[in-house]
N, CA and C of each residue as an Amber inpcrd file, in Angstrom:
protein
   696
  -0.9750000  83.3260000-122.9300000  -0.2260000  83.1930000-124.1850000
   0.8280000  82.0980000-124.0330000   0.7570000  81.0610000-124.6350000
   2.1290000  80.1570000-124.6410000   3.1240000  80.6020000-125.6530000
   4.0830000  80.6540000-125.0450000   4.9640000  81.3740000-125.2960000
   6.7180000  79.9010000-125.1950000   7.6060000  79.8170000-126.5170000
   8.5520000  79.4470000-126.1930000   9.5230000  80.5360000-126.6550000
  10.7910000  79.9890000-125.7080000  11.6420000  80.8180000-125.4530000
  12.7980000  80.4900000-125.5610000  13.8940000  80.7230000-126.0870000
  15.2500000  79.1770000-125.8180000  16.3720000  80.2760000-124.9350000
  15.9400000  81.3480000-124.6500000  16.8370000  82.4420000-124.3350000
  18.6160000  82.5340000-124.7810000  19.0420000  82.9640000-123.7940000
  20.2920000  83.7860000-123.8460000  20.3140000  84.9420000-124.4600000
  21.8050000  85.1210000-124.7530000  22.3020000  86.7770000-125.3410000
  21.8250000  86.9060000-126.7850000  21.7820000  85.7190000-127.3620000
  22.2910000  86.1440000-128.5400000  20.9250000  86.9320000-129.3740000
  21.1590000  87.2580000-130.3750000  19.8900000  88.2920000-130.8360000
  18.8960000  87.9420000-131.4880000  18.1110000  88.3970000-130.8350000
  16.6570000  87.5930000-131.2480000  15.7520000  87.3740000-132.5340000
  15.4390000  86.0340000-132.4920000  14.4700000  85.7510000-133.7060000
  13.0870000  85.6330000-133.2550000  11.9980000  86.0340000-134.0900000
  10.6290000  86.0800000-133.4810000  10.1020000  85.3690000-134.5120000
   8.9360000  84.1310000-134.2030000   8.7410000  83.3380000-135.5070000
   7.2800000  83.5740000-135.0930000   6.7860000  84.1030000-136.2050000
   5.0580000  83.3910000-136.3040000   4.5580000  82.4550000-136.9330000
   3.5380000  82.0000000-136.6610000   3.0360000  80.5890000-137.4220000
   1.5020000  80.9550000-138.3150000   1.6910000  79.7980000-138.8630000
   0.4110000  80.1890000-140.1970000  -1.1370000  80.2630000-139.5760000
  -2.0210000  80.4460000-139.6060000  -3.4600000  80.9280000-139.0680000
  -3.8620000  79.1170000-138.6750000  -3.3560000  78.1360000-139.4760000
  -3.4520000  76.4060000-139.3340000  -2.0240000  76.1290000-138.1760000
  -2.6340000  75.7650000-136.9300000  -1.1890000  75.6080000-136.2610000
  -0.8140000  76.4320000-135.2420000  -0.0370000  76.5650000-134.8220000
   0.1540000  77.3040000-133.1670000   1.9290000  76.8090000-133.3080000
   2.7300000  78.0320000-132.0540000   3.7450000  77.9920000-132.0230000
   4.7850000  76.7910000-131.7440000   4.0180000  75.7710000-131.5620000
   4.7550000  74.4860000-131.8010000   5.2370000  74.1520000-132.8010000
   4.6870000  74.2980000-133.9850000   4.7020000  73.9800000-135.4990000
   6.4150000  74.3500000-135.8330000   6.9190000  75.1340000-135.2250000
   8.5860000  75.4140000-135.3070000   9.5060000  74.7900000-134.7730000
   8.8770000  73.2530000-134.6060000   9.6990000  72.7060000-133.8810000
  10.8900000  71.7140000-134.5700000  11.3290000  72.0480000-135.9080000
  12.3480000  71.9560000-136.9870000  13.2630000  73.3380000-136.7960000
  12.6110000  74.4910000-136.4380000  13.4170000  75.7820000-136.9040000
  14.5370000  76.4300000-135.1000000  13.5610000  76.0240000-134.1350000
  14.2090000  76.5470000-132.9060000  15.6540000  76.0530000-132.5520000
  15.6790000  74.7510000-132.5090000  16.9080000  74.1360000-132.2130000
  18.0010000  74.6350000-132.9350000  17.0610000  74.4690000-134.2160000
  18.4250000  74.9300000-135.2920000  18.8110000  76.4200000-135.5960000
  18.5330000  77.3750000-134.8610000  18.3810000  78.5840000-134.8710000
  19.0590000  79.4550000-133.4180000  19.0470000  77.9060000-132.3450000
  19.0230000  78.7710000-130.9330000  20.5880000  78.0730000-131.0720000
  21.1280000  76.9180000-131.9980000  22.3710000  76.0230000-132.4260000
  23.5170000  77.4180000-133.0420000  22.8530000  77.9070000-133.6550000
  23.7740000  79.2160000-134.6290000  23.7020000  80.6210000-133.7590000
  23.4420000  80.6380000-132.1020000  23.5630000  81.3830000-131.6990000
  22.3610000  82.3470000-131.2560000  21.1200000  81.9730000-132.0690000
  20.2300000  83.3390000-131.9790000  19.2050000  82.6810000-130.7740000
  18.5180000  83.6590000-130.0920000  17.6320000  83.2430000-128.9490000
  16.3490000  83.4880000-129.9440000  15.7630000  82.5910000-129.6120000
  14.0520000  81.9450000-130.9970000  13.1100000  82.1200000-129.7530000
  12.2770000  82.8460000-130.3360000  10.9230000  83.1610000-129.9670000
   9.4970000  82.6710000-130.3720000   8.9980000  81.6250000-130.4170000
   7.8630000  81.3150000-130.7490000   6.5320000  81.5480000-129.6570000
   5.3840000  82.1580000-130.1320000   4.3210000  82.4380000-129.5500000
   3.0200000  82.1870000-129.9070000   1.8580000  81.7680000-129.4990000
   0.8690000  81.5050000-130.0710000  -0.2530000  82.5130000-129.7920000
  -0.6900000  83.1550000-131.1730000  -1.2650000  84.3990000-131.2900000
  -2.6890000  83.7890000-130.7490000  -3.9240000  84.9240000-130.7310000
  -5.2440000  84.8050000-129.7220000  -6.0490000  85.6950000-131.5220000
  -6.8700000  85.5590000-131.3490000  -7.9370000  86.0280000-132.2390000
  -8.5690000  87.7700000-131.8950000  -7.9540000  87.8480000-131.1370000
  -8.6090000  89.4410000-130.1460000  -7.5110000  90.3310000-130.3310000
  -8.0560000  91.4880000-130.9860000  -7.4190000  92.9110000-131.8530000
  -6.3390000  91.9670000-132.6650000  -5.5350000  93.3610000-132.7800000
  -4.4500000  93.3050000-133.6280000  -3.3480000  92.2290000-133.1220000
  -2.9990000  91.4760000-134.5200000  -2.2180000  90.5410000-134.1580000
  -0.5650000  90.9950000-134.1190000  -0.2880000  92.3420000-134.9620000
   1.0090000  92.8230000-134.4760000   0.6470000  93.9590000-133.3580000
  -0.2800000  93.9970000-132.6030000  -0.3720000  94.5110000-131.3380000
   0.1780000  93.7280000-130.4100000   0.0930000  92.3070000-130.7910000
   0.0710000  91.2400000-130.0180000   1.5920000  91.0520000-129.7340000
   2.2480000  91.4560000-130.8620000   3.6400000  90.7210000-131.0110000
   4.6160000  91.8680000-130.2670000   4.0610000  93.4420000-130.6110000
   4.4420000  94.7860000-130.0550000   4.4320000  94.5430000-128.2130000
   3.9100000  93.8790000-127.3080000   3.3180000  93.9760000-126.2820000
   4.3400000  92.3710000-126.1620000   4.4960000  91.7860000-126.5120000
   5.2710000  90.7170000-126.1160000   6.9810000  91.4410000-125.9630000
   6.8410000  91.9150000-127.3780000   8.4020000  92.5630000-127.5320000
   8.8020000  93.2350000-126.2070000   8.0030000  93.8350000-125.7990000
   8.0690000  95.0310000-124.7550000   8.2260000  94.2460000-123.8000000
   7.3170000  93.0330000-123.5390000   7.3580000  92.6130000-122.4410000
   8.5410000  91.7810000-121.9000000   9.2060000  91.4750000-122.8950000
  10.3900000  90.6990000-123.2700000  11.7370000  91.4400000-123.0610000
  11.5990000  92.8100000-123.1460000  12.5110000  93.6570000-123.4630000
  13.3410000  93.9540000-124.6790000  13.1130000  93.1880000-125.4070000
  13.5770000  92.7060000-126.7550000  14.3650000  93.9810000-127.8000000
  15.8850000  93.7160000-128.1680000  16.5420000  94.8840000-128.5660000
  15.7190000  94.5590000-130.3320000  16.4250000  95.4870000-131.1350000
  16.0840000  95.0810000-132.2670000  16.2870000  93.8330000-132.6660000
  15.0690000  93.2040000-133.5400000  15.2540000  91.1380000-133.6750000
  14.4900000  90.8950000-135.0820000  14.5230000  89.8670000-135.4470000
  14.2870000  89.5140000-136.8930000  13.2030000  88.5680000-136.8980000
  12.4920000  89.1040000-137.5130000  11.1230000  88.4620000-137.6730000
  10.7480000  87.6300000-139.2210000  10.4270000  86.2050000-138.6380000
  10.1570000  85.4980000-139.9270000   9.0320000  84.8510000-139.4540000
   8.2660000  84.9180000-140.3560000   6.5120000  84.6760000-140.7960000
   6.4730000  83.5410000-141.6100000   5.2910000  82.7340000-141.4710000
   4.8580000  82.2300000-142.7830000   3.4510000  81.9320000-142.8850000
   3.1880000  82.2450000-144.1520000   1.5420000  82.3290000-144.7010000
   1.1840000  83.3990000-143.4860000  -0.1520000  83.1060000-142.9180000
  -0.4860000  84.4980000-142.2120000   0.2500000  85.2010000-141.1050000
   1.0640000  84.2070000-140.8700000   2.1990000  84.9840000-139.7330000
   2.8950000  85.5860000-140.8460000   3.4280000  85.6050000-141.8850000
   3.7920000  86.4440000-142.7600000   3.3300000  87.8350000-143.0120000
   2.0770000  87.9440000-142.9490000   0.9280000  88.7170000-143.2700000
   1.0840000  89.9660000-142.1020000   1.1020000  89.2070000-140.9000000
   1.0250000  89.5050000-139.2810000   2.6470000  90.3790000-139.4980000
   3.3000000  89.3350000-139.8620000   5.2620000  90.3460000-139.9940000
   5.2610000  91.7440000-140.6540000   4.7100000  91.4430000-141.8990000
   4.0450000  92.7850000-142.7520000   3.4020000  94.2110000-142.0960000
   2.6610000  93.6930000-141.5340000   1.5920000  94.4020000-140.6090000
   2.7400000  95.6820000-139.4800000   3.6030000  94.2820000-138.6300000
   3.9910000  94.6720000-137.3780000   5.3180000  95.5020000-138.4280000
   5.7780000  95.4000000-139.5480000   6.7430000  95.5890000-140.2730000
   6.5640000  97.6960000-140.7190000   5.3970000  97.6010000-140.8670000
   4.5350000  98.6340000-141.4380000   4.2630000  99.6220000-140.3570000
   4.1270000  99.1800000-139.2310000   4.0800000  99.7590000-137.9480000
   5.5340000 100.3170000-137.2460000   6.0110000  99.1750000-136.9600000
   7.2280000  99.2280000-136.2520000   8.7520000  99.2410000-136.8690000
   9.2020000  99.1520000-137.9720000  10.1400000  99.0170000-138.4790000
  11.0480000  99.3700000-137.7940000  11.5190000 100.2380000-137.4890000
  12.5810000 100.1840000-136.1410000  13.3130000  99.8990000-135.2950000
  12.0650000  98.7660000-134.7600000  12.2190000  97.7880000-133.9740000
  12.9290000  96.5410000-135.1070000  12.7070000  96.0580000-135.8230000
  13.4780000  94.8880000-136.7480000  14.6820000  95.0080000-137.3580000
  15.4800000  93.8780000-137.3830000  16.8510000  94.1500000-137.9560000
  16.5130000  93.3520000-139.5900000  15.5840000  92.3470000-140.2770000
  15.2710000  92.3100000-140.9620000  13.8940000  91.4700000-140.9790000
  13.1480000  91.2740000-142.0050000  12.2190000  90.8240000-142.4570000
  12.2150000  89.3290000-143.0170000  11.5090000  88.0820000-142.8990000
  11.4590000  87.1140000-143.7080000  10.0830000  86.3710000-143.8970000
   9.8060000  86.3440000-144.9910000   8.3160000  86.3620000-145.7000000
   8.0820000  85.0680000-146.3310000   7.4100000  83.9860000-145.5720000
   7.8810000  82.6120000-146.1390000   6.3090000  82.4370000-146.8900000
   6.2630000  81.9020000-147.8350000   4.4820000  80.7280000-148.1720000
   3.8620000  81.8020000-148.1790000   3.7200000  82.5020000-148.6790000
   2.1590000  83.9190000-148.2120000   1.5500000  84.7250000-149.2180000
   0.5940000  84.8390000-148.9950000  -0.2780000  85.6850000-149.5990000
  -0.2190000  87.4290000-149.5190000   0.9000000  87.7070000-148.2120000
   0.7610000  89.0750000-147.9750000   0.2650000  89.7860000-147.5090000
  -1.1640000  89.2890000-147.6940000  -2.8730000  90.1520000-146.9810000
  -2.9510000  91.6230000-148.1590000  -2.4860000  91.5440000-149.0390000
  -2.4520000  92.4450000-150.3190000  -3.7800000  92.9120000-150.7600000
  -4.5180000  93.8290000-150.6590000  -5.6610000  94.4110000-150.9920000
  -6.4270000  94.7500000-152.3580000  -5.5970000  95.0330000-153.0150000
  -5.4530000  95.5560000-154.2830000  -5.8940000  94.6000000-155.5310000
  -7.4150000  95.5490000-155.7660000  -8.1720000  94.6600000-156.5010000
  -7.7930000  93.7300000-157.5880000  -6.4820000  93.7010000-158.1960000
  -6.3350000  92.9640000-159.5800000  -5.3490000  92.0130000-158.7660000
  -5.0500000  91.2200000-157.5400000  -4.2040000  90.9580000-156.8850000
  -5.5950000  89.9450000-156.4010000  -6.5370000  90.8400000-155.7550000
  -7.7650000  89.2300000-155.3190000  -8.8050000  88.7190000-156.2600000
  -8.5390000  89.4080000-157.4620000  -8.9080000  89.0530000-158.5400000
  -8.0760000  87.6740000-159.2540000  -6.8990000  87.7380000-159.3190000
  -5.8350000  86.6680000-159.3100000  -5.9620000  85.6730000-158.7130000
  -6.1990000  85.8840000-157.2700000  -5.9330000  85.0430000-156.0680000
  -7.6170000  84.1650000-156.3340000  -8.2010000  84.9820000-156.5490000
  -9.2630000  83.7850000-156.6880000  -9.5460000  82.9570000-158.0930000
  -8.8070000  83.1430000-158.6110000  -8.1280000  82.2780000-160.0190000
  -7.6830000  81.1350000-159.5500000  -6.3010000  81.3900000-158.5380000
  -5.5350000  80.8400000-158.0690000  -5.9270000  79.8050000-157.2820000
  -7.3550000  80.2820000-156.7390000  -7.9600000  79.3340000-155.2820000
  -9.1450000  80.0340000-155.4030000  -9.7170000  78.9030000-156.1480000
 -11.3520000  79.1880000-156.3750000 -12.4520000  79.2870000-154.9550000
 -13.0310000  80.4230000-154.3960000 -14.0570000  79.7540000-152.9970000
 -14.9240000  79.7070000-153.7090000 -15.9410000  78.7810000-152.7460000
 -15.4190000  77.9960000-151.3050000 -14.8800000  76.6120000-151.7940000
 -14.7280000  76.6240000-153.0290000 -14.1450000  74.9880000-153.4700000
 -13.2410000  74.4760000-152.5370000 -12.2870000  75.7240000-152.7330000
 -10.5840000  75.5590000-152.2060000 -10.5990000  75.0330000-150.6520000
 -11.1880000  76.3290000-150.0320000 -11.6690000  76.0890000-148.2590000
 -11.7580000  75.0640000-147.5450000 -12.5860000  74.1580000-148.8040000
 -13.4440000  73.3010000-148.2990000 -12.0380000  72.0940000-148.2490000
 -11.1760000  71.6050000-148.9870000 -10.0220000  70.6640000-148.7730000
  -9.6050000  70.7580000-147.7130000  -9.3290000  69.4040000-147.7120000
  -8.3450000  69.4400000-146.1290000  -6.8630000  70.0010000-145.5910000
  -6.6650000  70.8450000-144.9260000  -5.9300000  71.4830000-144.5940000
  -4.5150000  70.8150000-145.0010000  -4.0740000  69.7610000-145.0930000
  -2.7000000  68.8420000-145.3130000  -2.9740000  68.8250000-146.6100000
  -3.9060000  69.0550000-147.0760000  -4.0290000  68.5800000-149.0940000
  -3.5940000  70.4260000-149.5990000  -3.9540000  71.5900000-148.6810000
  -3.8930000  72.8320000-149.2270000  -2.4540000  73.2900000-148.6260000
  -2.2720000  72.6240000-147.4650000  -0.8800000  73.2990000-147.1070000
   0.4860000  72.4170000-146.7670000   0.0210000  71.4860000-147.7430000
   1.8750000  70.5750000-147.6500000   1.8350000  70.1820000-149.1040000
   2.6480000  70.3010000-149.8650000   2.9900000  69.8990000-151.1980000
   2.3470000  68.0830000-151.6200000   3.0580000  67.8460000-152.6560000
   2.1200000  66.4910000-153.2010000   3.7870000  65.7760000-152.6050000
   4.4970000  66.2520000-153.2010000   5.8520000  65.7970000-152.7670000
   6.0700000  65.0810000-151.4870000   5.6260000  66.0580000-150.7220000
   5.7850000  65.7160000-149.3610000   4.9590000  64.6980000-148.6790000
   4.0310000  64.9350000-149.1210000   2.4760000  63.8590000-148.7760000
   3.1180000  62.1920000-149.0610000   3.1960000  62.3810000-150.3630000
   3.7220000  61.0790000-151.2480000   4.7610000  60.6320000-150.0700000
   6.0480000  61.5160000-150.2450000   7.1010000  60.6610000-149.9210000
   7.3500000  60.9510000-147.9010000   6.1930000  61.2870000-147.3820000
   7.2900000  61.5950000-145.5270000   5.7620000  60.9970000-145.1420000
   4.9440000  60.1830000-144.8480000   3.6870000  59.9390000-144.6670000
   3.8850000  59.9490000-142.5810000   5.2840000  59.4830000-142.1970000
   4.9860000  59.7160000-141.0520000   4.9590000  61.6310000-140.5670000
   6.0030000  62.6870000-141.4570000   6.0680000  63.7960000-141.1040000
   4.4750000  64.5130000-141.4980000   3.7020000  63.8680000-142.4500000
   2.3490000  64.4380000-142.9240000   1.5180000  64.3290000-141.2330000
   1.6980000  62.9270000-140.9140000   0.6330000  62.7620000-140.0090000
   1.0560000  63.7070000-138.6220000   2.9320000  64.1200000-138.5090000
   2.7340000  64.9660000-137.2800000   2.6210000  66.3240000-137.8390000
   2.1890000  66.7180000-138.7940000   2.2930000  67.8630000-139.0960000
   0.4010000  68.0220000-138.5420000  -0.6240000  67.0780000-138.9640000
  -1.6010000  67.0390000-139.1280000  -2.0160000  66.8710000-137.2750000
  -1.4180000  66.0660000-136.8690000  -1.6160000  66.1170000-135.1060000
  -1.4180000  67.4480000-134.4060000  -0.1550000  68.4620000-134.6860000
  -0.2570000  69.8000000-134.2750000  -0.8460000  70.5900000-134.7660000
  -0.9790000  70.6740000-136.3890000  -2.2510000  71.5530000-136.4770000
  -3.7390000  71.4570000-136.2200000  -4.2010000  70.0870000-135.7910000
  -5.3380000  69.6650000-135.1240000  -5.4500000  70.1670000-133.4540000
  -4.4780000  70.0140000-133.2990000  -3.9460000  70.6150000-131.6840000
  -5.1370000  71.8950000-130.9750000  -5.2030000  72.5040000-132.1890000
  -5.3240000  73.8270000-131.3640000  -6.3220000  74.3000000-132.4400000
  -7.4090000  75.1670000-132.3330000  -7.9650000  75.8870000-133.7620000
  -7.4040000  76.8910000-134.1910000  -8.0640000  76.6440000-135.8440000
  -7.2050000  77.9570000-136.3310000  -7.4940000  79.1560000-135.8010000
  -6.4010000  80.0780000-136.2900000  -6.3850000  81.5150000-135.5580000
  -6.8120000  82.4880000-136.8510000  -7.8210000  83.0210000-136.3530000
  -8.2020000  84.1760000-137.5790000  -6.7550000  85.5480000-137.0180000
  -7.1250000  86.6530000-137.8030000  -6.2830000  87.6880000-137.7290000
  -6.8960000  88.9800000-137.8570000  -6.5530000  90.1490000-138.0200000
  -6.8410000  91.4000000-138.1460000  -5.5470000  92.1720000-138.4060000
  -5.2860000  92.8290000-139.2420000  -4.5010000  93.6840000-139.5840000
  -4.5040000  94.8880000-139.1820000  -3.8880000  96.0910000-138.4520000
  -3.8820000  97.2630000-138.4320000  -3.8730000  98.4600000-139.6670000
  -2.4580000  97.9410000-140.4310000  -2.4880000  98.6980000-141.5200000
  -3.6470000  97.7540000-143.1340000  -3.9000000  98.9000000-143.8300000
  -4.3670000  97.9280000-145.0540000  -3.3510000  97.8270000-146.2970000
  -2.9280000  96.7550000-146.0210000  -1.9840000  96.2740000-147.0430000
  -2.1810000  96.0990000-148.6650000  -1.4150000  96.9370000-149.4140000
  -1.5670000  97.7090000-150.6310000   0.0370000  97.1360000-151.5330000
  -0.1200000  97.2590000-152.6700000   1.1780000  96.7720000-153.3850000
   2.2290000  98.2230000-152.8850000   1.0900000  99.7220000-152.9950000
   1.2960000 100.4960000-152.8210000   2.2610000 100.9100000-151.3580000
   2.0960000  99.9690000-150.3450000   2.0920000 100.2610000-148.4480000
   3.6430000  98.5160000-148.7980000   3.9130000  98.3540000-149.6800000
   4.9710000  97.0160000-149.8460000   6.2250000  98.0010000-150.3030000
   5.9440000  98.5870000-151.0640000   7.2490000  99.9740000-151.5970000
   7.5430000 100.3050000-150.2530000   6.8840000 100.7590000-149.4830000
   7.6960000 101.8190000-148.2790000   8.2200000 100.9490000-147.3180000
   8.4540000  99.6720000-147.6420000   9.2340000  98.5830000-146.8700000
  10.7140000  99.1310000-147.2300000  11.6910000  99.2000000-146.3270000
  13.1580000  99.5010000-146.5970000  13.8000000  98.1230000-145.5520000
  13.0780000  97.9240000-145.2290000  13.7760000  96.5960000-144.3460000
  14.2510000  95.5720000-145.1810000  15.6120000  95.1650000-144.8830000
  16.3120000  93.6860000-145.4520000  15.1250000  92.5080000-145.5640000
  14.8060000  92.0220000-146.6030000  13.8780000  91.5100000-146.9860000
  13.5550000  89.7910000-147.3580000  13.7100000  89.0880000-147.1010000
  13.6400000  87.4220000-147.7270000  12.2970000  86.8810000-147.6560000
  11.8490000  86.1320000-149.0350000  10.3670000  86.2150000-149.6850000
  11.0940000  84.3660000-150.0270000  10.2450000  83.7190000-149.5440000
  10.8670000  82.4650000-149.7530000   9.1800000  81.7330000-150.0630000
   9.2070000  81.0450000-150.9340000   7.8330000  79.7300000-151.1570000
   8.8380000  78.7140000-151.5430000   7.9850000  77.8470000-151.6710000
   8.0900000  76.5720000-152.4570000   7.4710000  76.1180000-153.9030000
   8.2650000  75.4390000-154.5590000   7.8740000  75.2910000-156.0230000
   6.3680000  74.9090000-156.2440000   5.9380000  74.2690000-155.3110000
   4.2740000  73.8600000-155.2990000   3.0310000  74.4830000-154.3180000
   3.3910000  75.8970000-154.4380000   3.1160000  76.6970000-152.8370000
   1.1910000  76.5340000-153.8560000   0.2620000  76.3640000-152.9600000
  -0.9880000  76.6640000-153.8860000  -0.9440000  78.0740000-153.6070000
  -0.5220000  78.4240000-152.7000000  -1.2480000  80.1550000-152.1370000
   0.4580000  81.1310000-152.9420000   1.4690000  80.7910000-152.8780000
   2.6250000  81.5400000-153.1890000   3.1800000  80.6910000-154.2860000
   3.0940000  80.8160000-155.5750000   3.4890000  80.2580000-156.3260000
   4.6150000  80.9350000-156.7400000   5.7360000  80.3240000-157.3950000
   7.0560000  81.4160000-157.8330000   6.3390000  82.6840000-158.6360000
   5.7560000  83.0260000-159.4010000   5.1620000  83.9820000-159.8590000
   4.5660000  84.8550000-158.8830000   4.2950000  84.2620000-157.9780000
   3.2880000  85.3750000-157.4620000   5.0620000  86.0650000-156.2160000
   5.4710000  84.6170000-155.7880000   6.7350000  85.3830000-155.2820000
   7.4230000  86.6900000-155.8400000   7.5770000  86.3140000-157.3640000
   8.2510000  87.1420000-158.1520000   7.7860000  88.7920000-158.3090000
   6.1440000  88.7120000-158.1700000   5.4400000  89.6270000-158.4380000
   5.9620000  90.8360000-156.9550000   5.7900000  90.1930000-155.4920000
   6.0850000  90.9650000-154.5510000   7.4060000  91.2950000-154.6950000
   8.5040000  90.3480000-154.8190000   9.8360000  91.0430000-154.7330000
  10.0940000  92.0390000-155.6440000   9.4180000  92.3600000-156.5980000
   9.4680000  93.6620000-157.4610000   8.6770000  94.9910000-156.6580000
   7.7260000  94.5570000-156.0150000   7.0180000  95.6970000-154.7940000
   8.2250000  95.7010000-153.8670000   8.8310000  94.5100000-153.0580000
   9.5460000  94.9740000-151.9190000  11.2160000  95.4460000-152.3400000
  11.7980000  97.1610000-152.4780000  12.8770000  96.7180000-153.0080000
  14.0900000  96.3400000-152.5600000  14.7090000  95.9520000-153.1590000
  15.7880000  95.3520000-152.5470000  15.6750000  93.9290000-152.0800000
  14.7560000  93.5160000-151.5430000  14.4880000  92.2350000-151.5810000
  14.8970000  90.6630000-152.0480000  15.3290000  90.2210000-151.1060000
  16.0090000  88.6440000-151.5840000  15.2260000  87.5590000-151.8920000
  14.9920000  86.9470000-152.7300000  13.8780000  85.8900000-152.9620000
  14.5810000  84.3170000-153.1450000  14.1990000  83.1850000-153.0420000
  14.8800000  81.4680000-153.2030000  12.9550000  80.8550000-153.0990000
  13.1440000  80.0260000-154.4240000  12.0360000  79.1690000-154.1330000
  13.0810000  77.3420000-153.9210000  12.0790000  77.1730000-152.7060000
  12.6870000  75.7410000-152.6380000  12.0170000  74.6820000-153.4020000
  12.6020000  73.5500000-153.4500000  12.1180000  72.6300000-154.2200000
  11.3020000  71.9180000-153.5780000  10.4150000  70.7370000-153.8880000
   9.6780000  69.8140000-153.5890000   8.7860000  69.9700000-152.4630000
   8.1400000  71.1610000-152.4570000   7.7770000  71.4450000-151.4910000
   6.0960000  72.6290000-151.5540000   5.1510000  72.2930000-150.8320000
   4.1190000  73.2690000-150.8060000   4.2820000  74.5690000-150.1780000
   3.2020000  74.7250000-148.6500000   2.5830000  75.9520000-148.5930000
   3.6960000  75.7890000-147.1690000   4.2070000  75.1290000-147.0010000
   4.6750000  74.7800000-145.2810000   6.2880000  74.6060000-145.5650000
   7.0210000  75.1090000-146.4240000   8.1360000  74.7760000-146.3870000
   9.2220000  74.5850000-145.4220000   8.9200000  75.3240000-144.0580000
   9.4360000  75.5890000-142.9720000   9.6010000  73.8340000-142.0630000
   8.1200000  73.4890000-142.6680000   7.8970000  71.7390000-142.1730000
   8.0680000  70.8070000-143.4540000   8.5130000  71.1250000-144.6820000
   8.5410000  70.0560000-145.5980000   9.9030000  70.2430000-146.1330000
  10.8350000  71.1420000-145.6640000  12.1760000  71.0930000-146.3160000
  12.5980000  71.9800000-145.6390000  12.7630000  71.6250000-143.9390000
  13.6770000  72.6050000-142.8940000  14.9170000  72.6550000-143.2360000
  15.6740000  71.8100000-143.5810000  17.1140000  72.0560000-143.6440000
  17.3490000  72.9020000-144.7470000  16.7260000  73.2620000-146.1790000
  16.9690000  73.9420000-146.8780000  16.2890000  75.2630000-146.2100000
  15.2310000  75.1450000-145.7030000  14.6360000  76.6250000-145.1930000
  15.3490000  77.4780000-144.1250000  15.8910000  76.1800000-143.3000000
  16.8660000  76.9390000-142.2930000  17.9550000  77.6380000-142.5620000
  18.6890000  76.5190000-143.9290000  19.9480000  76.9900000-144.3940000
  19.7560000  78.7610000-145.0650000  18.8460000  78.8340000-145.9110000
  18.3590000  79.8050000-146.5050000  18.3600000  80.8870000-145.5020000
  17.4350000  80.8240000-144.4370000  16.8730000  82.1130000-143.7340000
  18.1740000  82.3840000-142.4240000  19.0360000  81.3870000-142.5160000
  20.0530000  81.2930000-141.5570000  21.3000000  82.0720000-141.9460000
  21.4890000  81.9390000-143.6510000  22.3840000  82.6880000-144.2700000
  22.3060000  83.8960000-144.7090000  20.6440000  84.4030000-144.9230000
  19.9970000  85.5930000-144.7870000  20.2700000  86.8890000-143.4940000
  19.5430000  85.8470000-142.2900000  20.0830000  86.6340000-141.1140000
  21.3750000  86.8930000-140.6230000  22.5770000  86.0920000-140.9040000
  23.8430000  86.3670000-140.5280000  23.9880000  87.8080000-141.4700000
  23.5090000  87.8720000-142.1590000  23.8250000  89.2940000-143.1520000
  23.6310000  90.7360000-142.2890000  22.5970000  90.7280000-141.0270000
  21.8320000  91.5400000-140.7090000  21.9450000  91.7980000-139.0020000
């Protein structure tokens, strides 16, 4: 498992990365995260069982007191999962770009509105998961975004629990649901739709930005999830 680590005392953040990409891809969020005190955890998940088995068995192995877990797109999914399981263990939740892994037939009924298959699939990964914004105007940040997620193949997943609008209510964890104004997969609506399932829940859509906001507008994403976690 490659595994980064920035250690010390301070209390831990655990980041997952999207199913496109591997734990490098955070390499906007660590500095600026391990800068405000917190020790950042990035790991690169394996395709074999459960992927919050995966993260449960690191924790442990880590020793890890209660720590705050932020996801995006299927590491989101994966947070949910380990969220649903373990709650306990987390001091809060943050739910960036995602789909959820939401089961519930009038929900993938939507979603394939939203993202027609195999039309959608078939685009290239930088055309489905970085905004037009971003493409247009950072052509050198497109191409390193496109070198690390080439890096490595994608990572499929497996869920333990089956995720229900129904199994999003019994979330009591401090909550932040963040997309971007041009998310194809999390559009503000569909944001809007979960933060009414999760309650209590804090929501911010950023601007100019797609499915990767974490890589197309770090300083607002950091600022956001940075002012979130000091809460917690």
């Amino acid at each position: 498992m490659d595994l980064q680590d920035t250690g010390g005392k301070g209390t831990p953040v655990v980041f997952l990365h999207a199913a496109t990409g591997h734990g490098g891809m955070w390499e906007h969020q660590l500095p600026a995260f391990a800068a405000a005190g917190y020790r950042c955890i990035a790991f690169d998940r394996s395709a074999e069982g459960f992927a919050s088995d995966q993260l449960e068995a690191l924790a442990a192995k880590l020793a890890l007191p209660r720590f705050h877990l932020v996801g995006t797109a299927a590491g989101a999914i994966i947070a949910v999962d380990y969220a649903l399981s373990h709650a306990p263990r987390l001091r809060s939740l943050v739910l960036a770009n995602t789909i959820v892994g939401v089961q519930d037939a009038d929900y993938l009924e939507m979603s394939q509105r939203l993202r027609p298959s195999p039309q959608f699939d078939k685009m290239p990964a930088d055309f489905r998961e970085l905004g037009p914004s971003y493409r247009a105007a950072n052509a050198e940040g497109t191409k390193r975004w496109n070198t690390l997620a080439k890096a490595k193949p994608r990572v499929s997943y497996t869920t333990r629990n089956r995720i229900t609008y129904a199994a999003l209510e019994t979330i009591k964890l401090p909550t932040l649901l963040l997309t971007g104004d041009a998310d194809l997969y999390m559009p503000p609506p569909v944001l809007k739709m979960f933060a009414t399932r999760i309650k209590g829940s804090e929501s911010a859509v950023l601007p100019e930005c797609g499915h990767s906001a974490y890589w197309e507008q770090p300083e607002l994403f950091n600022r956001a999830v940075l002012e979130f976690l000091k809460k917690y």
